[in-house]
N, C-alpha and C positions, 0 to 999 in steps of 0.2 A: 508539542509532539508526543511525550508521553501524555499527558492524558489521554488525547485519541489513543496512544497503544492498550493503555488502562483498558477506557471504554469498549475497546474492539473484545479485550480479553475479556470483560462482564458481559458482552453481548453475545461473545462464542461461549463461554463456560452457563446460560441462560435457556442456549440452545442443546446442552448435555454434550458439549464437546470439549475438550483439554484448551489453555492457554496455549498462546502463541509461545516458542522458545524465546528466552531469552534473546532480546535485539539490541545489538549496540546501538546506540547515534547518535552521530555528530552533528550540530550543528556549524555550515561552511557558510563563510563571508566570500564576496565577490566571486560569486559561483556563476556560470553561466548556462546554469540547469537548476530545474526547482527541486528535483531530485536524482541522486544515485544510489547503487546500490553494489556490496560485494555480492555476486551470486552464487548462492547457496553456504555465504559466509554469515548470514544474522548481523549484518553490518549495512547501516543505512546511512547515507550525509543527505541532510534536507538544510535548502537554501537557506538563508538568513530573509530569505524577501520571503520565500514560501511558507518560513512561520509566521509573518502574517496576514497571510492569503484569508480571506476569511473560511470559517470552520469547514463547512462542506468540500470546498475545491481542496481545502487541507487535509483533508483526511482522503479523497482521492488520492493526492500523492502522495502519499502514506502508507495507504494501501498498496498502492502499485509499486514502492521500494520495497516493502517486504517482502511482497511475492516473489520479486528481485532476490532476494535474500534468502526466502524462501530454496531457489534455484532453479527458476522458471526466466527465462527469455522473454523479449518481444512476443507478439502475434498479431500477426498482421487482423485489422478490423477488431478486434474484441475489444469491448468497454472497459476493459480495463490495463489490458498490456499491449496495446498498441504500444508502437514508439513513438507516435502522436498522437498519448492520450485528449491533448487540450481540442485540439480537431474532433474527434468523436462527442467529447465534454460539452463544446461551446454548440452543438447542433441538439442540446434537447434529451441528452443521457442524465434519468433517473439517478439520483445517489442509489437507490431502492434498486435497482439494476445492477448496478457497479456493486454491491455488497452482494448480491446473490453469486453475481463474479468470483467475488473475491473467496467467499463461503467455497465456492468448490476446487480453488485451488490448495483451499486449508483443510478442507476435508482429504483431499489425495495427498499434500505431505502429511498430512496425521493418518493415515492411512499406511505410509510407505515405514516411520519411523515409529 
């Protein structure tokens, strides 16, 4: 799980934008969600099974608790913060989509902060 945060942060600092803040996270056992998130606390719990989801699907919900964390909710239909992401996922969603996603949530909180 940090790596992908690592990676996310060389990917956005690549693109001449600031790291992600500081993210706690926990890794949960007998979790019956592959992930949660405090919103707009920088606090993420990702499953014990979702670490090891292989890389791509992982780093989707990765994405999608931070944003969580970030302080952004659901939204209905978006590739990324649906609340049934896996539904959008499993019909043919781009990771190359889903990071364009995620890019302009990071751009409007590094915008607001």
């Amino acid at each position: 799980v940090i790596d992908v945060i690592y990676e996310t942060n060389r990917k956005l600092q690549a693109l001449g934008m600031a790291r992600l803040p500081r993210i706690e996270v926990r890794i949960v056992k007998e979790a019956c969600y592959a992930g949660m998130a405090y919103r707009g606390k920088n606090i993420i719990h990702i499953s014990s099974d979702a670490v090891n989801y292989q890389t791509a699907r992982q780093r989707l919900v990765i994405w999608h608790e931070i944003v969580h964390g970030l302080g952004w909710g659901h939204v209905e239909g978006c590739k990324l913060m649906d609340a049934n992401p896996w539904r959008l996922w499993s019909n043919g969603v781009e990771e190359s989509e889903v990071w364009e996603t995620f890019l302009k949530y990071v751009t409007e909180y590094q915008q607001k902060n």
